[in-house]
C-alpha positions in Angstrom: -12.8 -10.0 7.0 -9.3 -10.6 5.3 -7.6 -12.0 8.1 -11.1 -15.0 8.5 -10.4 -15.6 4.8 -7.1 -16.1 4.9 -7.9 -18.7 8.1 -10.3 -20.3 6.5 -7.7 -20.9 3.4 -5.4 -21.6 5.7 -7.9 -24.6 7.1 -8.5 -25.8 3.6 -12.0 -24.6 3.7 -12.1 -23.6 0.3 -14.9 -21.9 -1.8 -15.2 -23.4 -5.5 -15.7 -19.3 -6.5 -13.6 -16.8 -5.3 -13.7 -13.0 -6.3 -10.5 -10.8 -5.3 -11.3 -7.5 -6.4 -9.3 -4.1 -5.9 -6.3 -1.5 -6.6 -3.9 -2.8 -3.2 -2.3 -5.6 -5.3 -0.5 -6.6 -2.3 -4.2 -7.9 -0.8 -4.7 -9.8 -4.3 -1.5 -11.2 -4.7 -1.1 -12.3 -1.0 -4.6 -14.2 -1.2 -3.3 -15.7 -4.3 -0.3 -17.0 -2.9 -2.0 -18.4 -0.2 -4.4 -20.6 -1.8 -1.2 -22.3 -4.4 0.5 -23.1 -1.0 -2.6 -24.6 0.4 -4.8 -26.1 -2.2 -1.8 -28.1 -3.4 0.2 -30.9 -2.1 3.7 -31.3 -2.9 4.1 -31.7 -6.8 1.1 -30.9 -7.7 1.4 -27.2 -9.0 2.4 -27.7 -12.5 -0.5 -30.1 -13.3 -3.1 -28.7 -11.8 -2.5 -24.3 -11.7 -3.8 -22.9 -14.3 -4.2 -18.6 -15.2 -5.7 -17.3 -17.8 -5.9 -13.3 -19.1 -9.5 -12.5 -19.9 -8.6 -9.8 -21.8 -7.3 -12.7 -24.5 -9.2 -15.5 -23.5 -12.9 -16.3 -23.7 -14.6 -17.4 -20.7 -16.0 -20.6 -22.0 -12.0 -21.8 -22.3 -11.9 -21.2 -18.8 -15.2 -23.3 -17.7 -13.7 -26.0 -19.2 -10.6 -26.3 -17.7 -13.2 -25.7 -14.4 -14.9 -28.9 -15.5 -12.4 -31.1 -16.7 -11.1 -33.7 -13.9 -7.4 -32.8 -12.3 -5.0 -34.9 -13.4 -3.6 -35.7 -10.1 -4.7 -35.1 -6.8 -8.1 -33.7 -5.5 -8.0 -30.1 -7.0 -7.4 -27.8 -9.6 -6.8 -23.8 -9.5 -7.6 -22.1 -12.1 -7.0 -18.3 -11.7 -8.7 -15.4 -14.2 -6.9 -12.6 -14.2 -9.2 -9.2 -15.5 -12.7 -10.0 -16.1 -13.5 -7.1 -17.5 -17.3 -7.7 -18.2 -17.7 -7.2 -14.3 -16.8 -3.5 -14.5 -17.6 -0.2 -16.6 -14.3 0.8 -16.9 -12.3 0.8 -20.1 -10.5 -2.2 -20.8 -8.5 -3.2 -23.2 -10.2 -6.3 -23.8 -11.8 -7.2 -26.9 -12.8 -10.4 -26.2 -16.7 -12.0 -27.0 -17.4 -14.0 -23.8 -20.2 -16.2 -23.2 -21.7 -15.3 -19.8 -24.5 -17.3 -19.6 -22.4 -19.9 -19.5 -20.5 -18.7 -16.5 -24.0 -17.6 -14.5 -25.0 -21.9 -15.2 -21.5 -22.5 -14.0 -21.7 -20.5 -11.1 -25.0 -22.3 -9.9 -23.2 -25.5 -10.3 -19.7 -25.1 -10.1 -17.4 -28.1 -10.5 -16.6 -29.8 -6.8 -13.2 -30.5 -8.2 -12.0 -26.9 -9.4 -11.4 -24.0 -7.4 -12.0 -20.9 -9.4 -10.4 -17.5 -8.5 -11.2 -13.7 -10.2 -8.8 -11.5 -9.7 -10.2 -8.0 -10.6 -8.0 -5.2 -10.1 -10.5 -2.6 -10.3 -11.3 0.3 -8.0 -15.1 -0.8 -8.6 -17.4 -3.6 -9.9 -20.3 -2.7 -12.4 -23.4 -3.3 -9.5 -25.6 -3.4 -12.1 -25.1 -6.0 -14.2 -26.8 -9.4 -13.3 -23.3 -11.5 -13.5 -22.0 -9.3 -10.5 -24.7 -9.9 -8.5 -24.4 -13.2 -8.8 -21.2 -13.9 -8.8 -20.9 -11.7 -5.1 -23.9 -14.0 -4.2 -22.2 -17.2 -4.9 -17.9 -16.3 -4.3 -15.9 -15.9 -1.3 -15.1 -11.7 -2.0 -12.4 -10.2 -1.1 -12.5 -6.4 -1.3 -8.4 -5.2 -1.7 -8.9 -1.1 -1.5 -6.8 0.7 0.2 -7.2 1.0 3.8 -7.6 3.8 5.7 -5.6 4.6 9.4 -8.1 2.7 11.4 -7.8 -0.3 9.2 -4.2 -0.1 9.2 -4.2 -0.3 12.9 -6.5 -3.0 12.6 -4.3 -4.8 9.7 -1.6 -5.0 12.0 -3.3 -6.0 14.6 -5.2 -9.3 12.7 -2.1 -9.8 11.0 0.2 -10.3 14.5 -2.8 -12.6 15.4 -2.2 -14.0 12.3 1.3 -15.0 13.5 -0.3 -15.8 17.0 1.0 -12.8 19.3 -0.9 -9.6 20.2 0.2 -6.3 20.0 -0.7 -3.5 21.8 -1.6 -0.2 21.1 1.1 2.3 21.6 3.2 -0.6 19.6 0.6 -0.3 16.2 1.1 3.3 16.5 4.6 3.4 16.3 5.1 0.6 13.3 2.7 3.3 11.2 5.4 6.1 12.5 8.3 4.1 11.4 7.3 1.8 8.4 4.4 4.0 6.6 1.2 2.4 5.2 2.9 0.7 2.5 1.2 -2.8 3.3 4.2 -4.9 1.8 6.4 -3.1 4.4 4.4 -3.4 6.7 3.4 -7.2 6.8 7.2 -7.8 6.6 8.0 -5.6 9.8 5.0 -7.4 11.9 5.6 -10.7 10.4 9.5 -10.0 12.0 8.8 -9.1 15.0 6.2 -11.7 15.9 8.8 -14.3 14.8 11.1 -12.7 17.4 8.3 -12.1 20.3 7.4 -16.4 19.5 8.4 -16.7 22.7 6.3 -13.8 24.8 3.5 -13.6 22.0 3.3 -9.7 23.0 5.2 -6.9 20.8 5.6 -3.6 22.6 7.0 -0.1 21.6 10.4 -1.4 22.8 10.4 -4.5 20.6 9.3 -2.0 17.8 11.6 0.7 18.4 14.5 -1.9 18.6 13.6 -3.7 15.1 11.4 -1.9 12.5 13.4 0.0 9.4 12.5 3.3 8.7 11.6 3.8 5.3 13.0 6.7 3.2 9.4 8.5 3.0 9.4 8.1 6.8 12.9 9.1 7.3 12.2 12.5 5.0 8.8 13.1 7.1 11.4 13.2 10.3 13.8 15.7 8.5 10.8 17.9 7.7 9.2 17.5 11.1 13.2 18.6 12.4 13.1 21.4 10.1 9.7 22.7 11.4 10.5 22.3 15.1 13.9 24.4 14.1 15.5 21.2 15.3 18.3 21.6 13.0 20.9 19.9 14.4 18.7 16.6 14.2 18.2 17.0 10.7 22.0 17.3 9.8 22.1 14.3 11.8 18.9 12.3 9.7 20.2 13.7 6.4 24.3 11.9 7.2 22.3 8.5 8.1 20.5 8.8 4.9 23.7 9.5 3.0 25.8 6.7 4.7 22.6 4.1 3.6 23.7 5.4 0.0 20.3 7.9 -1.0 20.8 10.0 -4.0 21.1 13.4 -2.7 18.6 14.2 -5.6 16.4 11.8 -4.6 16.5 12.9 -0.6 15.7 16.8 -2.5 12.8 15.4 -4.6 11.3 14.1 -1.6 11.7 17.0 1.1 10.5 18.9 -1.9 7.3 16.5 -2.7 6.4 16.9 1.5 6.8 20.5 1.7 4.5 21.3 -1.5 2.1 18.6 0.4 2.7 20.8 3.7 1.4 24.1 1.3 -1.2 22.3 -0.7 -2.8 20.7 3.1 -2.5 24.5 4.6 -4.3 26.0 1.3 -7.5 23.0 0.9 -7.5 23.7 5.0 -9.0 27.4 4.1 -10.8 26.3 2.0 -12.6 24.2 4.2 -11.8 20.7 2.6 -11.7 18.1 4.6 -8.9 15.6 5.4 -10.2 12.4 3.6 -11.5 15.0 0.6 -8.1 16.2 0.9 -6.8 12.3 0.5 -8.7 11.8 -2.2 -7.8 14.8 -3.9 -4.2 14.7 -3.9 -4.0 11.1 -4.1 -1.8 10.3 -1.0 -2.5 8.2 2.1 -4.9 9.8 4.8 -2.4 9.4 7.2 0.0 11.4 5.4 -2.5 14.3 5.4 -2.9 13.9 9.3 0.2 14.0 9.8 1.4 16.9 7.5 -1.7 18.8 9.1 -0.1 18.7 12.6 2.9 20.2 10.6 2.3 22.6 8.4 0.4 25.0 11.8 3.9 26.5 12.4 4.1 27.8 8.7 2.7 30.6 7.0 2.0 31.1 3.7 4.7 33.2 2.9 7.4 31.0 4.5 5.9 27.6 2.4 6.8 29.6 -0.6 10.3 30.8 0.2 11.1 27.3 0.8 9.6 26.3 -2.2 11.5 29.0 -3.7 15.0 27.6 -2.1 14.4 23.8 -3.4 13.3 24.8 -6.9 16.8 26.9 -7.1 18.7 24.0 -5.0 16.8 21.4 -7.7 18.2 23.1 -10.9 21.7 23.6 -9.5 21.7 19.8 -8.3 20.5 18.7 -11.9 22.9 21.2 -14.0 26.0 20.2 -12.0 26.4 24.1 -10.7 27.2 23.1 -7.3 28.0 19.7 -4.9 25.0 17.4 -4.5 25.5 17.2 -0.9 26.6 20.5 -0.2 22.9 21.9 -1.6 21.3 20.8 0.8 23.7 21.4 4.2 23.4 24.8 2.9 19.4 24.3 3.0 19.7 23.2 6.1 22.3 25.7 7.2 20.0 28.8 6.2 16.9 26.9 8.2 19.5 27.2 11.2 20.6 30.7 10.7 17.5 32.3 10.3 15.1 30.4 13.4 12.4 33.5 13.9 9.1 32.9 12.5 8.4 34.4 8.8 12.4 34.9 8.3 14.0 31.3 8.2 14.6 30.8 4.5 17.6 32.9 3.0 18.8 32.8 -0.8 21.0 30.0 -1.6 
């Protein structure tokens, strides 16, 4: 659905309504950028873009820049930025708008203007009549953020995109390495389909080869390390991260933030919640809860605390200076290593 939009864009087959509506900004902002670079011909931009806030500006001011001519060239873009009469959530708009001049406009929209909403609500207000219509009558663009399989299937329209496939094993691995973080994610496909031009196939190997690991990535390894009792890998992780110049507090703060995850997936587990309830809950990626559910299996209850324990202590001797930064947590690490068995692996620091 995005990737035929963004073609269509791409083909100058333009819609004179657009509606981009969502909370993944990336989506919005990429669809926006997309239709500047290809409405417009070379010096055209500054006559002919215009964005207005709803929130200050009545709509009426905005049908009339719709319906006056360009000054040069064939279009204009006029872009109009939180339209908050098409949702119920609070706004901080106080603006009187006239929408039935907008429904009139929408039924006969000017063949010279392309007009774009950019709404960056979780959801639209289905009930009102102006919705309806204007889903009726834009091109819609739904930015919300995606779950694994859409991921996977991002990654695979946007290496088609770039005219190469990808194959399975490949997708799989960019997720492993780069997170769900879309911005990171379209740059590390966007690479390596420049660099497979030539085969128009990325594999693992390609992947492996090329794509960054991000921090949040690089702490998931550490923690997966740590609950294999791989510990020597983890000394070995937590040097690389220190030679890229990480804060040791911010390294903490993040092994921290995926262990209380680990004890806050083992606890909604019992309690019969499911994964994407568990998402939705805690606010984190449903990927993240897959993956800290394969992980958290080889912990009990007692042991998640311990460790919480050990990185609440190692947190408040980091922040009061009682101890080297980087020392803290070798000797996290250390203790992990000297005490492997099951239900015994956490000592006092």
């Amino acid at each position: 659905m995005i990737v035929n939009l963004w073609k269509d864009i791409k083909r100058k087959r333009f819609s004179p309504t657009y509606l981009l509506y969502g909370t993944e900004a990336f989506l919005i902002n990429e669809t926006t950028q997309l239709l500047v670079n290809h409405v417009f011909d070379e010096g055209e931009v500054d006559f002919n873009l215009s964005s207005y806030d709803l929130e200050d500006t009545p709509i009426e001011t905005v049908i009339e820049e719709a319906e006056t001519l360009p000054f040069i060239g064939e279009r204009k873009l006029i872009l109009a930025h939180n339209p908050d009469f098409l949702t119920a959530e609070k706004t901080k708009g106080k603006i009187e708008h006239n929408l039935a001049k907008l429904e009139a406009y929408l039924k006969q929209p000017a063949p010279y203007s392309i007009l774009v909403f950019l709404a960056p609500y979780e959801k639209l207000d289905e009930r009102k009549k102006l919705t309806k219509e204007l889903k009726r009558q834009a091109a819609i663009l739904e930015a919300k953020k995606l779950n694994e399989a859409e991921l996977k299937n991002w990654i695979k329209e946007r290496a088609a995109l770039n005219e190469v496939e990808i194959d399975d094993q490949a997708v799989e691995l960019i997720l492993n390495l780069a997170g769900t973080d879309l911005f990171m994610l379209t740059n590390e496909v966007d690479k390596l389909a420049l660099y497979c031009q030539q085969e128009k196939k990325i594999d693992m190997i390609v992947v492996e080869q090329l794509v960054a690991r991000s921090l949040e990535q690089n702490i998931f390894s550490l923690v997966d390390k740590i609950v294999n009792r791989k510990i020597e890998q983890a000394f070995r992780i937590y040097y690389d991260l220190l030679k890229q110049n990480e804060e040791p507090i911010k390294i903490l703060a993040m092994i921290t933030s995926q262990f209380r995850l680990l004890y806050q997936v083992k606890e909604m587990s019992r309690r019969g919640y499911g994964q994407q309830h568990m998402a939705g809950f805690l606010k984190v990626h449903p990927y993240r809860i897959k993956l800290a559910a394969g992980q958290v299996r080889d912990f009990s209850d007692e042991e998640l605390k311990k460790i919480m324990n050990e990185l609440a202590e190692a947190d408040y001797k980091m922040k009061t200076g009682a101890m080297n930064k980087e020392l803290l947590i070798e000797l996290f690490l250390f203790h992990l290593q000297d005490e492997p068995q099951k239900g015994s692996r956490v000592s006092s620091l």
